[in-house]
C-alpha positions in Angstrom: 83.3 109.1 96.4 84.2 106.6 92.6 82.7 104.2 95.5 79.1 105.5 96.0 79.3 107.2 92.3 80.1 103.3 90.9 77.1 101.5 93.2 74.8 104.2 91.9 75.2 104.1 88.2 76.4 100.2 88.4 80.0 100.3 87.5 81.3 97.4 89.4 83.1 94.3 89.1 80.4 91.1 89.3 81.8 88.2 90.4 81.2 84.8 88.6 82.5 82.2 91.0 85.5 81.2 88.3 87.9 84.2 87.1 86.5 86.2 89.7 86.2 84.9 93.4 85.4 88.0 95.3 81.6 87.2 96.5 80.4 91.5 96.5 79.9 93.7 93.6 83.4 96.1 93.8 84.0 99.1 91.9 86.9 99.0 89.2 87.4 102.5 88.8 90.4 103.2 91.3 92.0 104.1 88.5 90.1 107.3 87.8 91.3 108.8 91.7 95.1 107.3 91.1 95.1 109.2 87.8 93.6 112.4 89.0 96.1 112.7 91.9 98.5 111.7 90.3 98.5 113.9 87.6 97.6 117.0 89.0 99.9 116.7 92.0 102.7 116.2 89.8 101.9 119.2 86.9 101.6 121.7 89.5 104.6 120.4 91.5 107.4 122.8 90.0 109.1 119.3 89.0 106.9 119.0 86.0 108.6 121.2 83.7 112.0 120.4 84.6 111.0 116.9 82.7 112.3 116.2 79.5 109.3 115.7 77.1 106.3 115.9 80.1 104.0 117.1 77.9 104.7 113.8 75.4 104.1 111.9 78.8 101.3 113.7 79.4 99.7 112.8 76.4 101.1 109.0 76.7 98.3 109.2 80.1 96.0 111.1 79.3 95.5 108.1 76.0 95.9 105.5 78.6 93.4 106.8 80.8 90.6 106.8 78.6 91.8 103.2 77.0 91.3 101.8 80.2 88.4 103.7 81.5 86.3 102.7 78.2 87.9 99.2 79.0 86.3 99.3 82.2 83.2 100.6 81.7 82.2 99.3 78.1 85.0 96.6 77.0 87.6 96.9 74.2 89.2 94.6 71.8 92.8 93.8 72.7 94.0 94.5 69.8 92.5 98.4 70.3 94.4 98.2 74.0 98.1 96.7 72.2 97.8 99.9 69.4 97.2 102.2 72.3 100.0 100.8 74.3 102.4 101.3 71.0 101.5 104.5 70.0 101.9 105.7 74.0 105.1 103.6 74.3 106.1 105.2 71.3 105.7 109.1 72.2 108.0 108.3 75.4 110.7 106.8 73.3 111.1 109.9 70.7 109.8 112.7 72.9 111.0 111.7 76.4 113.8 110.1 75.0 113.3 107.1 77.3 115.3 104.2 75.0 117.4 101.8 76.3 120.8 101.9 74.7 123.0 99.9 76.6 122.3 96.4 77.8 126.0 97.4 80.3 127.2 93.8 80.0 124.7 91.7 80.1 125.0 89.2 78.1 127.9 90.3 77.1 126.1 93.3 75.1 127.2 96.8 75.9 126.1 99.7 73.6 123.2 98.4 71.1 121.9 100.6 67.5 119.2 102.6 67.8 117.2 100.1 65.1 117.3 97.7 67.8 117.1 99.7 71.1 113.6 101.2 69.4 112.0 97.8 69.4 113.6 96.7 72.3 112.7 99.6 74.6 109.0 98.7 72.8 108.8 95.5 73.9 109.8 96.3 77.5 107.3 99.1 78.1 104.4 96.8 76.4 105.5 93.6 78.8 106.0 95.6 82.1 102.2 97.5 81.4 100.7 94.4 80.5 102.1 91.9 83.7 100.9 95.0 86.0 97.5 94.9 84.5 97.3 90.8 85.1 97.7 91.3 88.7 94.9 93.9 89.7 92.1 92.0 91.2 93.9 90.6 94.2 93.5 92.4 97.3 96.7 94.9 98.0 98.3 93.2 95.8 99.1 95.6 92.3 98.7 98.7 94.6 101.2 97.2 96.8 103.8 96.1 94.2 103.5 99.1 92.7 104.2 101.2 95.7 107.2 99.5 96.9 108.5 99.5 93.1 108.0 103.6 93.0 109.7 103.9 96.6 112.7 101.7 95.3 112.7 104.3 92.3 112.6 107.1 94.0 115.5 106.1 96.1 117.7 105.1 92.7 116.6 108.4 91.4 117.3 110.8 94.1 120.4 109.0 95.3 121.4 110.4 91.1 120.6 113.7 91.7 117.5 113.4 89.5 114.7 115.5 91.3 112.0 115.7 88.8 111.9 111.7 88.3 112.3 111.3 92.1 109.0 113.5 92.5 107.5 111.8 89.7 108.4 108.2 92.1 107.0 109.3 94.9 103.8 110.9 93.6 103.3 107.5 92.3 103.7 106.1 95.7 101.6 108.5 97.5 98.8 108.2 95.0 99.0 104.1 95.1 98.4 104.5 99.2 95.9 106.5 98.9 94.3 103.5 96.8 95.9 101.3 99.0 93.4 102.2 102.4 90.3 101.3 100.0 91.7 98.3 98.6 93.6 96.3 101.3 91.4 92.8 102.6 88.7 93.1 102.4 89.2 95.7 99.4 86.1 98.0 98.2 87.5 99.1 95.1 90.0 97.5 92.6 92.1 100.0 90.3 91.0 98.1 87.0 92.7 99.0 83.6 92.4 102.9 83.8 94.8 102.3 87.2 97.0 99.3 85.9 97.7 100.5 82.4 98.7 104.3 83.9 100.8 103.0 86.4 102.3 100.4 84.9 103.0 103.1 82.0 104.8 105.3 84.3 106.7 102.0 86.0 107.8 101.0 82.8 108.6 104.8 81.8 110.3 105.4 85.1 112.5 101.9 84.7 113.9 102.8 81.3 115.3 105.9 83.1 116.7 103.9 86.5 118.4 101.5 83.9 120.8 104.5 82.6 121.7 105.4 86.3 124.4 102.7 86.3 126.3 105.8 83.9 125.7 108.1 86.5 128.6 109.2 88.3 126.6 109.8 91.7 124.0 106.7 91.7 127.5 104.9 91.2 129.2 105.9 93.6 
């Protein structure tokens, strides 16, 4: 349907024979149908609730969503897209209390201050969102990457005993194979930045919780 709603109003990715090699006009708004069932399969899963700080989270996509659908569709600065990205990365760290605290020996660094774990955790949610976004455009390929990551999550997180964030993983999956049928060789729709920079939100978000299961008696185990 974001197919045949993008050809008629002209919402596609041209290509231009240098960034772009694809040689047909493709729709960029994957995004919009990743988004959708993602986040209305996982609010009315039971699970949702059971999340500490969803509704932060919520709000974290919901910002995301439009950034990159206005990205798509009209442009934006990239300084407008990093204060986004703060402000979102941000609400996860104080309302979902998604921080990381303890490097656990690497580098020789266990437990770290929270004036440093803040900026930290920051920097690792900005990087992860931004390297997913450089890789849409490539048939399969950030679609792909990101379904095998949520998979590998889900595993961590269920094998922990944490069910809400192991839904969470594998409504992420599900949503990214969904995409995945329309955007395998050769691919008819790309996610663009309203997919990347949601999924790569909830990667990131999703990582700084699989990086505290090494405390967790039965991931350790």
């Amino acid at each position: 349907l974001l197919i045949k709603v993008a050809y008629h109003k002209e919402l596609y990715d041209k290509p231009d024979g240098e960034r772009k090699l694809h040689d047909r006009y493709i729709s960029s708004l994957g995004g919009v149908a990743i988004f959708i069932g993602l986040f209305i399969g996982y609010a009315i899963s039971g699970y949702a609730d059971q999340l500490t700080g969803f509704g932060y989270l919520s709000a974290a996509l919901v910002m995301l969503f439009f950034t990159g659908l206005k990205d798509d569709i009209m442009g934006l600065s990239p300084n407008k897209k990093l204060g986004v990205e703060i402000l979102t990365g941000m609400l996860i760290i104080f309302g979902c209390n998604a921080v990381i605290g303890n490097f656990n020996g690497i580098f020789g660094i266990e437990n770290i201050p929270i004036y440093l774990s803040i900026p930290v955790t920051l920097f690792t949610v900005i990087v992860i969102m931004n390297a997913y976004n450089l890789i849409d455009g490539i048939d399969g390929l950030a679609g792909g990457i990101g379904l095998i990551a949520s998979l590998f999550l889900a595993a961590g997180f269920f094998s922990a005993g944490n069910i809400p964030l192991t839904i969470l993983a594998l409504f992420t999956a599900i949503s990214l194979l969904g995409f995945l049928l329309h955007n395998f060789h050769p691919a008819n729709i790309f996610m663009g930045d309203t997919g990347s920079l949601v999924v790569g939100f909830l990667l990131a978000f999703m990582t700084l919780h699989y990086i505290g299961l090494s405390e967790t008696r039965g991931y350790s185990i």
